[in-house]
N, C-alpha and C positions, 0 to 999 in steps of 0.2 A: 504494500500500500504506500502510497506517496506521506512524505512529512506533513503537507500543508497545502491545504485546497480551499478554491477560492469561492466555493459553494459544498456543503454537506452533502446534498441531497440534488444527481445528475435526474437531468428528463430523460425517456428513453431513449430517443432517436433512433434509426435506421442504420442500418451497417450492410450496403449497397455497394457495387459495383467492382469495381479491379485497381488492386494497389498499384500506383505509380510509383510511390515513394518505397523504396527499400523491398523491391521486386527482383533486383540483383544480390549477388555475394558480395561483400565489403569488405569483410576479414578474412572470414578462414578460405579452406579450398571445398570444401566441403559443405552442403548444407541442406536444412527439411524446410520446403515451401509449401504454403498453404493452398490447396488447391477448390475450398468453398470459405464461403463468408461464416461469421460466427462470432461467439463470445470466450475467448481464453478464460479461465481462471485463475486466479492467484495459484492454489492448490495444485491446477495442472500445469502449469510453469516449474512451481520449485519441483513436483514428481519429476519433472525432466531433469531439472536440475540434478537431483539425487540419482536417479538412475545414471546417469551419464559419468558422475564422481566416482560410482561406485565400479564402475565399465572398465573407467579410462585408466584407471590408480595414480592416478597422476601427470599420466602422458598424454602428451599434445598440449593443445589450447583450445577451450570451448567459448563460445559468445552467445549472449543471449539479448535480441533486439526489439524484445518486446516486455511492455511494463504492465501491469494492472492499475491504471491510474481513474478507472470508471464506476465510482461507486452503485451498487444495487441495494436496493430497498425491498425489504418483503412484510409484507403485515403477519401478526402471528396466528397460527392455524385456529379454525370454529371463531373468526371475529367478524362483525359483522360490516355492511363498507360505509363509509366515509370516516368521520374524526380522524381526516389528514393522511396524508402520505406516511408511508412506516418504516420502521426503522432500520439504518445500514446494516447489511446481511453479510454482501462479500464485496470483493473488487474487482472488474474484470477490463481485459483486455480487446477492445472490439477490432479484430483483423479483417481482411478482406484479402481475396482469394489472390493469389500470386503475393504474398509476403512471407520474405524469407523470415523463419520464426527463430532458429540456432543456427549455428556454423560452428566448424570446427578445422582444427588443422594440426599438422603435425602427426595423425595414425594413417596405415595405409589403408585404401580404400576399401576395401571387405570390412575391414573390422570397424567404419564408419558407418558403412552401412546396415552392419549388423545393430549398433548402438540404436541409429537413430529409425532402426524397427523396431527396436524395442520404444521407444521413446514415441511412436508413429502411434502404438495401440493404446498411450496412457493420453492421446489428444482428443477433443471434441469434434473435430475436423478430418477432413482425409487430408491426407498431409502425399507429398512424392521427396523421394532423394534428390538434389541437384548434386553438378560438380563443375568445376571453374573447367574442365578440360571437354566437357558436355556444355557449356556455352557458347553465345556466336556474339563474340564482342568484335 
């Protein structure tokens, strides 16, 4: 979750269309692109996080390019509706389809790929592998 936000309580908004920004690899050589729209979670971030630490043992370098900085509101279960909007639940991150979510670099490529299939089953999303040598820059 972010330190300090400049409203509590986010509207919902729409999470529409194909990533421009940060559609390419930037760091690593390696990386899992989002390939539908959706909402990341906090939770499912850092599980990538951990699985991937626990993968790697140390080796290489991982990057992670996306934050949870969109609070959700859930009212509490059997209430009835209105008296206001309710209370922050979780944080999530709204992607859209072609953004790169991790990168990685420094393993060779099987054993990246192997990682971020595991990392692929613990997403909201269908995710694919990309690779800098699989690109047309």
């Amino acid at each position: 979750m972010p330190r300090k936000v400049k409203y509590r309580k986010a509207q919902k908004g729409k999470c529409r269309g194909i990533a421009t920004r940060g559609s390419t690899l930037s760091y690593g050589e390696y990386g899992l692109k989002t390939l539908e729209n959706g909402f990341l979670r906090s939770n499912h971030i850092e599980t990538a996080r951990v699985t991937v630490a626990r993968k790697m043992k140390g080796a290489g370098k991982f990057w992670i390019n996306v934050f949870p900085s969109k609070p959700i509101t859930k009212k509490p279960a059997e209430t009835r509706m209105g008296k206001g909007k309710g209370d922050l639940d979780h944080w999530v991150c709204p992607v859209k389809r072609g953004k790169i979510l991790f990168e990685m670099s420094g393993v060779p490529e099987e054993f990246a790929r192997t990682i971020f299939r595991l990392v692929a089953f613990k997403m909201p999303v269908r995710t694919k592998f990309v690779s800098r040598v699989g690109e047309s820059h």
